[in-house]
N, C-alpha and C positions, 0 to 999 in steps of 0.2 A: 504494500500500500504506500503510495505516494505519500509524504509530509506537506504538512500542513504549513501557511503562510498564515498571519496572525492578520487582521483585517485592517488597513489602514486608509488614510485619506490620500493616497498615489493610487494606493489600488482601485479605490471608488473612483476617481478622474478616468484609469484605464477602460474601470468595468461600463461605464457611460459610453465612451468614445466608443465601444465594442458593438454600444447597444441602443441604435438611433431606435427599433421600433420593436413592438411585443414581443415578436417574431424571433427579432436576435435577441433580446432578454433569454429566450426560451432558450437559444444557441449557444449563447455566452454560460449561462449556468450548465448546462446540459454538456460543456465542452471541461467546467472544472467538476462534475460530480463524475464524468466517465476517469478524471485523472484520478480520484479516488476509488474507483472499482467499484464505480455504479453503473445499474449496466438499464438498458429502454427496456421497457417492455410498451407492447403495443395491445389497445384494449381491444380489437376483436381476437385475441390471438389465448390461450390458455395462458395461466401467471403460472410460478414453479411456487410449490410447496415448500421448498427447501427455506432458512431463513435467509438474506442476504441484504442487500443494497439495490434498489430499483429508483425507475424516474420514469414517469409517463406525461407525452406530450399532446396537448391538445390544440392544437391552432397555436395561438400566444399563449397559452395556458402552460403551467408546468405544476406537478407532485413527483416532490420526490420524498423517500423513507428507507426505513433500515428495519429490520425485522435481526439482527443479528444479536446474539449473547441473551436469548430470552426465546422462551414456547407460545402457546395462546396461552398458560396461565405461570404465574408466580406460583412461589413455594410454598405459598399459604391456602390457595386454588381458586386465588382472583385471578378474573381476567384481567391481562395487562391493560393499561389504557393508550390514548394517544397523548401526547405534548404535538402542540399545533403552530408552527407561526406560519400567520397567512400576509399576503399581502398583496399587491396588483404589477401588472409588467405595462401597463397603458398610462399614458401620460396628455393633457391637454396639445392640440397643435392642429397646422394645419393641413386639413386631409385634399387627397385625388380626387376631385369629382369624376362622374361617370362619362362626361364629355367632355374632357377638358380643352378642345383646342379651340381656343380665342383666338379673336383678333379688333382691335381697339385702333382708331388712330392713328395707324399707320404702325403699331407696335403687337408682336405676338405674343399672346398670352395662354396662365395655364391656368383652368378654372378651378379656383378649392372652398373649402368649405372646413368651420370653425368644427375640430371633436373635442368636445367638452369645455370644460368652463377656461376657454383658452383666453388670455389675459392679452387679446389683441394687438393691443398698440404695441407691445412689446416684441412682436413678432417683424416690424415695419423695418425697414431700411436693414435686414442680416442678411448677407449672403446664407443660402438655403442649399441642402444636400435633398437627397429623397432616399428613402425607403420602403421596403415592406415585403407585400412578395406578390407574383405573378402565379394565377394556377395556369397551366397550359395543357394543350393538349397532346396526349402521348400513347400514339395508337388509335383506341376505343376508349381509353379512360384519361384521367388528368392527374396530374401532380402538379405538386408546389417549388416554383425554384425565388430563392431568396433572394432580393434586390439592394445592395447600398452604394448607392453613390455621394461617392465625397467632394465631388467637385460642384463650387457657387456656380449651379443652372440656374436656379429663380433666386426673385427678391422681388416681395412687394412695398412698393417706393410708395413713403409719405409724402403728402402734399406739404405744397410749398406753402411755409409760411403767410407770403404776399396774396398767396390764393385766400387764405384763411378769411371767413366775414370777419373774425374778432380779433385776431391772432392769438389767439388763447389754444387751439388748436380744434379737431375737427371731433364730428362724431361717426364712428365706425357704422356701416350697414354691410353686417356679415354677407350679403349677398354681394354687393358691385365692389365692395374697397378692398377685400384680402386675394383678390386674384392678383396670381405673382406675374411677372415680365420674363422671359427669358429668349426674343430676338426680338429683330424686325424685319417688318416686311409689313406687305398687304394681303398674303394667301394663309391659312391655319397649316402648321405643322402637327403633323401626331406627336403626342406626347408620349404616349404607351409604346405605339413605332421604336423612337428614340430608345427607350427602356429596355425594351427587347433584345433590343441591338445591343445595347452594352452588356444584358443578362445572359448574352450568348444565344438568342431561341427566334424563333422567326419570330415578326409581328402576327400573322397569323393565327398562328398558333397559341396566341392570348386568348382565354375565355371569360379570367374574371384578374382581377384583382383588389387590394390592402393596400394603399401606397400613400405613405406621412412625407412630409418637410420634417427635416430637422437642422437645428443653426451650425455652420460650421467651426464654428471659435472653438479649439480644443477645450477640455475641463482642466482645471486650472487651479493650486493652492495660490491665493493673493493674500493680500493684507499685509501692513510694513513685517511682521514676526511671520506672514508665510503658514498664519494657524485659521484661516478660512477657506474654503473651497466654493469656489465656482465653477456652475455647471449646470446643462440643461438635465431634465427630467430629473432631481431628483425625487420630486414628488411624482414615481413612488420607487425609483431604483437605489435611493438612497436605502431603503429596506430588503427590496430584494437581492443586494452586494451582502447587508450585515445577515439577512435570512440563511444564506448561503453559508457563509463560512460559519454560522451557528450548528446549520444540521451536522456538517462537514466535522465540526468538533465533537459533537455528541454523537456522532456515528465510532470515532475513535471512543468515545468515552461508555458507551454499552460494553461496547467489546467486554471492558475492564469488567466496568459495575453496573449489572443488568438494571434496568429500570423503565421507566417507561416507553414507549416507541417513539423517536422523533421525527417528526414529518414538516416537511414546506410544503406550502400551498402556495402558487404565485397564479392571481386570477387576471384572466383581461378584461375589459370591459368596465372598472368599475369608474371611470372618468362619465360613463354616459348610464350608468344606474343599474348594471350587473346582469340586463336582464335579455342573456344567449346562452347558444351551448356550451360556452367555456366559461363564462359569468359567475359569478357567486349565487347567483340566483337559480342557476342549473345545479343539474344533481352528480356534477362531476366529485365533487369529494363526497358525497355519502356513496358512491357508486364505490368509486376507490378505499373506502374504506370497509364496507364490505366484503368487496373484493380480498383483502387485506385479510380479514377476519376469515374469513371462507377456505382462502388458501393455506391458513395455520393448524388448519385442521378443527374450528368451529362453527358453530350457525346462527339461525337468527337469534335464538336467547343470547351467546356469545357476542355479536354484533351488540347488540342493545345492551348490554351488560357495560362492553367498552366503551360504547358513546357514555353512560352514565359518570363513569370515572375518568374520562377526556375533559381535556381543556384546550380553547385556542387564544395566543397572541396575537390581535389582530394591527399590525405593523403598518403603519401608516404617518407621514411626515405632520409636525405640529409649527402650529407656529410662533415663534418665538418673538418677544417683544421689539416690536418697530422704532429706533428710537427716534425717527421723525412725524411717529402717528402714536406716540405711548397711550394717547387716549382711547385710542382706539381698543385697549387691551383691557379686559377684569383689572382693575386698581390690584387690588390684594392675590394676583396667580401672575404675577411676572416669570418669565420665560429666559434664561438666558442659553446663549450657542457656548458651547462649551462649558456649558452645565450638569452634560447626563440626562439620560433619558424621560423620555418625558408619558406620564398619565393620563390620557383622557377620561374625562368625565362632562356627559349632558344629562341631566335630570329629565331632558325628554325623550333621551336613547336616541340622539344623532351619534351619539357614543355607544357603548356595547355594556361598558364597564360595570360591574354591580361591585358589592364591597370585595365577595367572593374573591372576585379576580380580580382585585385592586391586591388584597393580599397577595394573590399570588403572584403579582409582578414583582411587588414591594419585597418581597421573599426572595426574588433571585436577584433583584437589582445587590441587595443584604450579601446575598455569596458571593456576586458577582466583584464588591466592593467599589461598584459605583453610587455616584448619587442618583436619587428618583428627585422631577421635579415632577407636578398635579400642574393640570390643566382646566382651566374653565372658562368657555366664550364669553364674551360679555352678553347680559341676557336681552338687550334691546337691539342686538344684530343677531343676521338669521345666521347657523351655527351648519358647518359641512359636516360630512356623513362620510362612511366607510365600508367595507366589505363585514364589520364586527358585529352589527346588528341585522346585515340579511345572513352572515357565517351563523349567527347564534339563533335567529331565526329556522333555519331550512335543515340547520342540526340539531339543536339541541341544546349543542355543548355549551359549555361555559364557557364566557368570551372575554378579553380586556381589551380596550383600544391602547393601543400605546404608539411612540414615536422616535425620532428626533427632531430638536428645532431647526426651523428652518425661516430666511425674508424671502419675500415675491415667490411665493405661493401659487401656483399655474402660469407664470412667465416663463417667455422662454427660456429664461437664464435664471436657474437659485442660487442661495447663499444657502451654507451652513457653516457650523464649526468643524472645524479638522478634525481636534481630539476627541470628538460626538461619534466619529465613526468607529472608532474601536470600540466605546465604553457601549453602545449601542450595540455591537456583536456580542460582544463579553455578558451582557444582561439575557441576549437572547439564547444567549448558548445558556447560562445559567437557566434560563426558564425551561429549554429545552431539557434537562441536566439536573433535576430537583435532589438537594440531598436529602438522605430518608429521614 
């Protein structure tokens, strides 16, 4: 078995730059659990009995688990349970329409369209890559071939000041203003064509596709000491970097000291409200979790028995206090970046968290020996949501929302703290990792 690398803020710049869209998130992770001798498995296909190290992919969706140094019960004739952290591989931005070739003014364009609560203006004047993937045709059936390009093809250029009625600046109409530039002329180029072409596959032979913008500006440690990180999508690959290398520890760590099973869940979808077949809102993890149960040599009482005694971290970026908007934050729940992880709580379950599993964070933050910071929106603004409350919904299980802080929250570009990213692994591997 390969060794393990401790989770750091180079590595999260790397694992971003890796991972313009859900697609490579699934790739990028799915390329470090195979370094550790995890091996796919594929859901129409029989799973093996034996225990081991698996990772099943669904579109942008990924689970992966360890069944290794433990049976379906402990020594006392409980069924084992699951340790969960879940979290999302989708990030706000702007997507491929289904027709995209413009043409405006003498200038050719490529048509897109806002996925999720994308923080627009920020998107305006970046040199822009594309991603995603192409299903094509191959024979009588299709497959999927992955798409990234890193070269500044589009930009959608802000108007000019002097244009401005007020100069104050303009207001966005997600339909006419976020269509990007990338030539001129007076006749429409294909955009997909193009794609093709660099993807190796004829135009043709495209049926459907996924295909995001993503900014090209590398991820980047800034600030005068070099202890902040910038970077597009961390909300939410800021989790699924530390989700990873938490299973990745606690996969080593059963081996030792049998205990719970630990499992990542990384959903897509949850930017547009979880609800597809790879979503949270789908029955992809209680399917894999049965499946799970099934193949250790248990059944449905088995299955339900587990869920009873399972719990999930539901991993999702926080935000940390703005110090040009501090009003904007709960006076008494200040947030600081490089602080340690952070607690969600909504008293009207846009959070997941009950006391339950606030303990149970606050208990491995304890092992982990980092700090826990609590979170709470302020209550006269409307409060975001997570995969914690339709996870604990659609399962059962017991849920915590938790995080790292983070500024500019669905812009193209975030901040966090550097040293947030290891303390942030270090919590999750602990939660993953409960000691008896």
């Amino acid at each position: 078995m390969s060794s393990l690398t401790r989770a750091d803020a180079q590595g999260l710049c790397n694992f971003v730059d890796l991972s313009p869209s859900p697609f490579h998130v699934c790739a990028t992770v799915a390329a470090m659990l195979a370094d550790a001798d995890f091996d796919e498995l594929t859901e129409t296909q029989p799973w093996p009995t034996e225990p081991g190290r698996y990772y099943v992919i669904r579109g942008g969706s990924l689970i992966a688990w360890t069944t290794e140094g433990e049976g379906t019960t402990d020594a006392s004739g409980t069924t084992r349970p699951f340790r969960i952290v879940g979290g999302h591989t989708d990030s706000p931005n702007l997507r491929v329409k289904q027709h995209p070739d413009l043409v405006s003014a003498g200038w050719r364009t490529v048509g897109l369209e806002p996925y999720g609560g994308a923080w627009l203006n920020s998107w305006l004047d970046r040199d822009l890559g594309v991603s995603g993937r192409l299903t094509v045709r191959n024979g009588g059936t299709a497959s999927d071939v992955l798409v990234h390009v890193d070269d500044p093809i589009l930009r959608v250029p802000q108007l000019a000041i002097h244009l401005s009625e007020d100069r104050k600046g303009v207001q966005l109409d997600p339909q006419r203003h976020v269509n990007a530039v990338w030539g001129v002329g007076t006749e429409p180029r294909s955009f997909i064509g193009y794609l093709a072409d660099r993807a190796g596959v004829a135009a043709d032979a495209v049926l459907g596709w996924e295909l995001m913008t993503h900014d090209l500006a590398p991820s980047s440690l800034v600030g005068v000491d070099g202890d902040l990180v910038s970077a597009p999508r961390l909300d939410n690959q800021g989790t699924c970097y530390a989700g990873v290398h938490a299973l990745l520890a606690a996969a080593e760590h059963v081996v030792r000291t049998p205990g719970p099973s630990p499992m990542l869940v990384l959903f897509d979808h949850e930017e547009v409200g979880s609800m597809s077949d790879r979503g949270a809102f789908s029955d992809l993890l209680n399917s894999v979790l049965e499946r799970i149960v099934l193949a250790r040599g248990g059944g449905r009482e088995e299955f339900l028995r587990t869920l009873a005694g399972s719990i999930v971290a539901s991993g999702d970026m926080a935000h940390a206090t703005h110090p040009n908007y501090a009003e904007r934050h709960e006076p008494s729940h200040r947030i600081e970046v490089n602080g340690g992880p952070v607690l969600k709580v909504n008293q009207n379950l846009r959070y997941a968290t009950d006391a339950a599993g606030a303990a149970a964070f606050a208990l491995a933050c304890d092992q982990a020996g980092v700090p826990l910071q609590r979170y709470v929106h302020r209550a006269d603004l409307p409060c975001g949501s997570t995969i914690g409350p339709i996870t604990a919904s659609r399962t059962g299980l017991t849920t915590v929302d938790v995080g790292a802080p983070q500024l500019a929250m669905h812009s193209a570009r975030e901040l966090m703290g550097a040293a947030d990213v290891g303390s942030y692994a270090d919590a999750l591997t602990a939660f993953l990792t409960p000691a008896a």
